[in-house]
N, C-alpha and C positions, 0 to 999 in steps of 0.2 A: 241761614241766608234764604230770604224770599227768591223762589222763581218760578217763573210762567213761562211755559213749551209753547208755541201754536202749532198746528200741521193743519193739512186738511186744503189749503187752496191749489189753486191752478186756473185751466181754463175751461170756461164755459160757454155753451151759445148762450146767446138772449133767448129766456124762457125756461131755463133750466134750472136745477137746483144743484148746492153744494152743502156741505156739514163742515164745517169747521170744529176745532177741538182746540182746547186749551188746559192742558194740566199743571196743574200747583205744586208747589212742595216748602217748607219750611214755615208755614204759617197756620194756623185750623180752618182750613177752607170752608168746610161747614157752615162754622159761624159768622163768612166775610159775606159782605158784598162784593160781587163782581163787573164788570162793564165789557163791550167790545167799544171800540175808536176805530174809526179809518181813517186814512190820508189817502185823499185821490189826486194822480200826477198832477206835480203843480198846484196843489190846493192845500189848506190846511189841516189841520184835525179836524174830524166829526165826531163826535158821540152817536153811538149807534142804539146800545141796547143796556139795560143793567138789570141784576138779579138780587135779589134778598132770599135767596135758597129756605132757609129756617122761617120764615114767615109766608113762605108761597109769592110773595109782588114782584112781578116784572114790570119794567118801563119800556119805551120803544122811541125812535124818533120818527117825527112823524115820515120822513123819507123812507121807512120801513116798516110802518106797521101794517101790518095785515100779511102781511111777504116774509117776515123776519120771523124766529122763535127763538129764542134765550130758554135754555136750559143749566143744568147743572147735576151731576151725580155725584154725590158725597162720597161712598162706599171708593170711587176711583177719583175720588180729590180732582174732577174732571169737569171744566164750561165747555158750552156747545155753543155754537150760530149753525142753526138750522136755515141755508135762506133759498127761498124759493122763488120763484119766477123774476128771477136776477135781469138785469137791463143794462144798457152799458156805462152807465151814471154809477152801477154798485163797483165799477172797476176801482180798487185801492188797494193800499195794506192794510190787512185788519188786526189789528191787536186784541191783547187782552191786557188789562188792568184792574188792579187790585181798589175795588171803592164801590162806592154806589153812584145814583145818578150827580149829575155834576151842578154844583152851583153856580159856574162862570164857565159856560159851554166857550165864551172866548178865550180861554187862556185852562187846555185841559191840559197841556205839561204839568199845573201844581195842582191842579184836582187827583193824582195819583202819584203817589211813590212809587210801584211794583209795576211795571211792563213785562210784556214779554217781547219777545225779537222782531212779531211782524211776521206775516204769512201772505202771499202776493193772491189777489183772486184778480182775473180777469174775464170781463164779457165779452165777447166777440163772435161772433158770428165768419 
């Protein structure tokens, strides 16, 4: 059975950073593409960030590039959000999802089989 852990959120001020983490199990993580999604209250899904680990490509949305880093460690079947100088716009749930970048950023329920549970980050000051 595929699953994805998140941990790693909570609260933040504005300007701060957070690591988020996401570990796998039941699939070769290695050779997957990864994503993170948010849902911020009341709003829908975003695609945030995706990985191709085995060929080094990351993607970004532009609401986080420059602020955001996507990693991934094979050896501990483990995705990262690295995010940095966080604002209150990055308040959501962040997921993690088993895919690469998504083709129909409106409708990212079918862009992914494998979620994991959802981890809360919030901004505030």
């Amino acid at each position: 059975e595929e699953q994805l852990v998140e941990s790693g959120g909570g609260l933040v001020q504005p300007g701060g950073s957070l690591r988020l983490s996401c570990v796998a199990s039941g699939f070769t993580f290695a050779t997957s593409a990864m994503s993170w999604v948010r849902q911020a209250p009341g709003k829908g899904l975003e695609w945030v960030s995706s990985i191709y680990s085995y060929i080094h490509k990351t993607y970004y949305a532009d609401s986080v590039k420059g602020r955001f880093t996507i990693s991934a460690d094979n050896a501990k079947n483990t995705l990262y959000l690295q995010m940095s100088s966080l604002k209150s716009e990055d308040t959501a749930v962040y997921y993690c999802a088993k895919g690469g970048p998504p083709v129909d950023e409106l409708n990212l329920l079918n862009e992914y089989d494998t979620w994991g549970q959802g981890t809360q980050v919030t901004v505030s000051s």
